[in-house]
C-alpha positions as CSV (number, residue, x, y, z in Angstrom):
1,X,142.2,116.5,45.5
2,X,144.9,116.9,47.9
3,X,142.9,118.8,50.1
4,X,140.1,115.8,50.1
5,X,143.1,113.2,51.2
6,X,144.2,115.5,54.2
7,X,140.6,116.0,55.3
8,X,140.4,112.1,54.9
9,X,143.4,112.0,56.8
10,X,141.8,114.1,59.7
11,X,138.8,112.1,59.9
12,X,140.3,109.2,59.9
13,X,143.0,110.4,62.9
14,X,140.0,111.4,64.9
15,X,138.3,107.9,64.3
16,X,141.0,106.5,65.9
17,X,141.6,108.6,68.7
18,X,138.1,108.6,69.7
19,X,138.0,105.0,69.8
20,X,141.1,104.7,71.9
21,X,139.7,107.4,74.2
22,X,136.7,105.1,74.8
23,X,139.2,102.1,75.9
24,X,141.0,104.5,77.8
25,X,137.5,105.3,79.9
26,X,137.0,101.7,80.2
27,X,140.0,100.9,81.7
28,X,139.5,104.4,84.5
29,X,136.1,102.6,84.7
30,X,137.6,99.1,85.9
31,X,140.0,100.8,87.9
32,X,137.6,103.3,90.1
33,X,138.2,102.5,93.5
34,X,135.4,99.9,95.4
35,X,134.3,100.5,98.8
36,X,135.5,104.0,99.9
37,X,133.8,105.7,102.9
38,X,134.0,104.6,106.1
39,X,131.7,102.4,108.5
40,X,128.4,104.3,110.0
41,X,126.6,102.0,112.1
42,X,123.8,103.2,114.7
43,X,122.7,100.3,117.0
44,X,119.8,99.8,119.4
45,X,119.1,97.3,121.3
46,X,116.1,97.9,123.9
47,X,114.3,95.7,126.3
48,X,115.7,92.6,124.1
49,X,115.2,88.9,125.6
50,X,114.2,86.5,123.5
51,X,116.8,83.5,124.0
52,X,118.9,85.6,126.3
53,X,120.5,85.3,129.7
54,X,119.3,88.3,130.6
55,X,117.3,91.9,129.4
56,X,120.5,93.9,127.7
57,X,120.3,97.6,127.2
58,X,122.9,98.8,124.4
59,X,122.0,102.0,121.9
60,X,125.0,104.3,119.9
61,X,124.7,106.8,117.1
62,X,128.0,105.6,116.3
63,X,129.3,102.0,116.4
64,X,132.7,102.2,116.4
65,X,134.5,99.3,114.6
66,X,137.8,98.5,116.0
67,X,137.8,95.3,114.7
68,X,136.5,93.5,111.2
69,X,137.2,89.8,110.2
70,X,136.0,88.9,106.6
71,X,135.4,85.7,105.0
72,X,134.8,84.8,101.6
73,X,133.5,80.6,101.5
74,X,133.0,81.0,97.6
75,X,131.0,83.1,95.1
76,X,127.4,82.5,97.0
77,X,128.7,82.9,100.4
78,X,130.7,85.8,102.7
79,X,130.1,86.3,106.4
80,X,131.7,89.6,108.2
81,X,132.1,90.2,111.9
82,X,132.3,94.1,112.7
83,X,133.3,94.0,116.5
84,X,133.5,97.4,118.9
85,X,136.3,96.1,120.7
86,X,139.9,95.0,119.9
87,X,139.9,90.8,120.2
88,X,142.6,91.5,123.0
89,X,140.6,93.3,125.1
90,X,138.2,90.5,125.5
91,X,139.5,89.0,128.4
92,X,137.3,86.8,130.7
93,X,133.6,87.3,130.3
94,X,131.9,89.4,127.3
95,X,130.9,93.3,128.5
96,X,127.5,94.3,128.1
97,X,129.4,96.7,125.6
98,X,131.6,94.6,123.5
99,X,129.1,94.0,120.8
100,X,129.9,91.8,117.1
101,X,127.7,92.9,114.2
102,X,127.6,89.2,112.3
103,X,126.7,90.1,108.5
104,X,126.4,87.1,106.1
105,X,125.2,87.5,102.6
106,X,123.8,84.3,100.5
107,X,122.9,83.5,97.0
108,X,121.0,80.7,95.4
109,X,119.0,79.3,93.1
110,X,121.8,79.7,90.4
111,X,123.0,83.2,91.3
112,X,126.2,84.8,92.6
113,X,126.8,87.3,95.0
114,X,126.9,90.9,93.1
115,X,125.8,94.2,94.4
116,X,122.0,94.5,95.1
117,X,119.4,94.0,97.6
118,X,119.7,91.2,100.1
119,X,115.9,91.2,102.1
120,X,116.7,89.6,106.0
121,X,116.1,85.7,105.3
122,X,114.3,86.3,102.1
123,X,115.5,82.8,100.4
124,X,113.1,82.7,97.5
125,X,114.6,86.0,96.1
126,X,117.8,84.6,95.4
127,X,120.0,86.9,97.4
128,X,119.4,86.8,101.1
129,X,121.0,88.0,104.5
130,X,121.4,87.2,107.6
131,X,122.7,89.8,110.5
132,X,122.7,89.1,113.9
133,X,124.8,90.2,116.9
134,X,126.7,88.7,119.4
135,X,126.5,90.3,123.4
136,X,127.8,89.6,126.7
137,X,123.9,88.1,126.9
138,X,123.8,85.8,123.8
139,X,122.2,86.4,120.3
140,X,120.2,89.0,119.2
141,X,118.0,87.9,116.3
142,X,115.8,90.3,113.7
143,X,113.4,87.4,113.5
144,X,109.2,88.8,113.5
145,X,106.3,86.6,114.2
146,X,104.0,85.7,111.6
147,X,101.8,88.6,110.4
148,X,104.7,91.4,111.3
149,X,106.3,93.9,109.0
150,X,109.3,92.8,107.1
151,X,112.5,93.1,109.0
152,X,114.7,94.8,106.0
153,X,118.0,94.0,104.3
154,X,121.3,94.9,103.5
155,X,122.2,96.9,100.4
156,X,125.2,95.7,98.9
157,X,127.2,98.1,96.8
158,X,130.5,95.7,96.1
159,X,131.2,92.4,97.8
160,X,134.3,90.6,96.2
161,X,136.9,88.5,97.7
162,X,139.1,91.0,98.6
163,X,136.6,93.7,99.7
164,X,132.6,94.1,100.9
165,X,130.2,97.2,101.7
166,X,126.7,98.6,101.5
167,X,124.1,99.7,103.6
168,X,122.6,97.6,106.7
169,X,119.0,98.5,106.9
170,X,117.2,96.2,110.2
171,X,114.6,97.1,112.0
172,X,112.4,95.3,114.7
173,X,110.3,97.5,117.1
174,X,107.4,95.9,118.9
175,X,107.9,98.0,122.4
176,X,104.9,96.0,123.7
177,X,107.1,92.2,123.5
178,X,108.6,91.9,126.7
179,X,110.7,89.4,124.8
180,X,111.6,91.2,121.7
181,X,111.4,95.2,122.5
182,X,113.5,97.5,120.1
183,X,116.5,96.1,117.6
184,X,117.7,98.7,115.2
185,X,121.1,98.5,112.8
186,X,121.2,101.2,110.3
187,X,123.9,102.5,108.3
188,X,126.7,101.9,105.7
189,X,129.4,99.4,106.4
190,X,133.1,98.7,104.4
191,X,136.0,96.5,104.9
192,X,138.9,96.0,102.5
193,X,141.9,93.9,102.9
């Protein structure tokens, strides 16, 4: 008899110490820090005119961020600038090389941003994107005409107010526009405050 009470005992002490272990992983789980890594961005731009001052020329393996502003309007809206150059160093006109990467992640139709995919303009999905980038020239758009392969997305992993990243993945490659040539911007992105 005793010896059924102390195995009653054990069980029950287990019981409880599993179930607290479980809180216990929840808690690591809500604590895991978001948005390590670092930024990874290869740019191309080739032959690109299309409402531009002039035909810029621009292509890295390795855009290196010097600079990030990020701005959280509310729970549908976030826009972040990833610049190559510090703000102070922009003195007079823009170089050809002082490029911004302009990221801006929407949500609609009763959603709020989370992690996922956001397709380039893709407003009936809910969760869209918009990424252009700012040159000594003007505005380089991923905009296709009608009848062209989709553009791509970004892949958000986290986007919160106090931190965003994912995975930028734009393409536009029509060599034969002598307006719109080659636009490329692949690779993972991060900011935290």
């Amino acid at each position: 008899m005793k010896r059924n009470f102390l195995l009653l005992g054990f069980a029950a002490i287990f019981a409880l110490a599993s179930c607290g272990g479980a809180k216990e992983s929840k808690k690591e789980e809500e604590k895991k820090p978001v948005c390590e890594g670092k930024n990874e961005i290869a740019v191309t731009i080739q032959d690109y005119y299309y409402s531009m001052s002039d035909t810029l020329v621009y292509s890295t393996p390795e855009f290196e961020v010097k600079n990030s502003e990020y701005v959280w309007i509310n729970d549908s809206t976030v826009s972040l600038k990833l610049s190559n150059y510090d703000p102070k160093e922009l003195i007079g006109a823009r170089q050809e090389d002082q490029i911004d990467i302009n990221i801006e992640l929407n949500a609609r139709k009763g959603k709020k941003l989370e992690a996922g995919y956001y397709g380039y303009h893709a407003y009936d999905s809910g969760l869209w994107s918009r990424v252009t980038m700012t040159t000594a020239y003007g505005t380089v758009w991923f905009n296709w005409n009608a009848g062209m392969p989709e553009q791509g997305g970004v892949t958000v992993e986290y986007v919160g107010e106090d931190a965003v990243c994912g995975t930028l993945a734009l393409n536009v490659e029509e060599p034969e526009s002598s307006m719109i040539g080659i636009v490329r911007v692949n690779g993972t992105f991060v900011y935290k405050k």
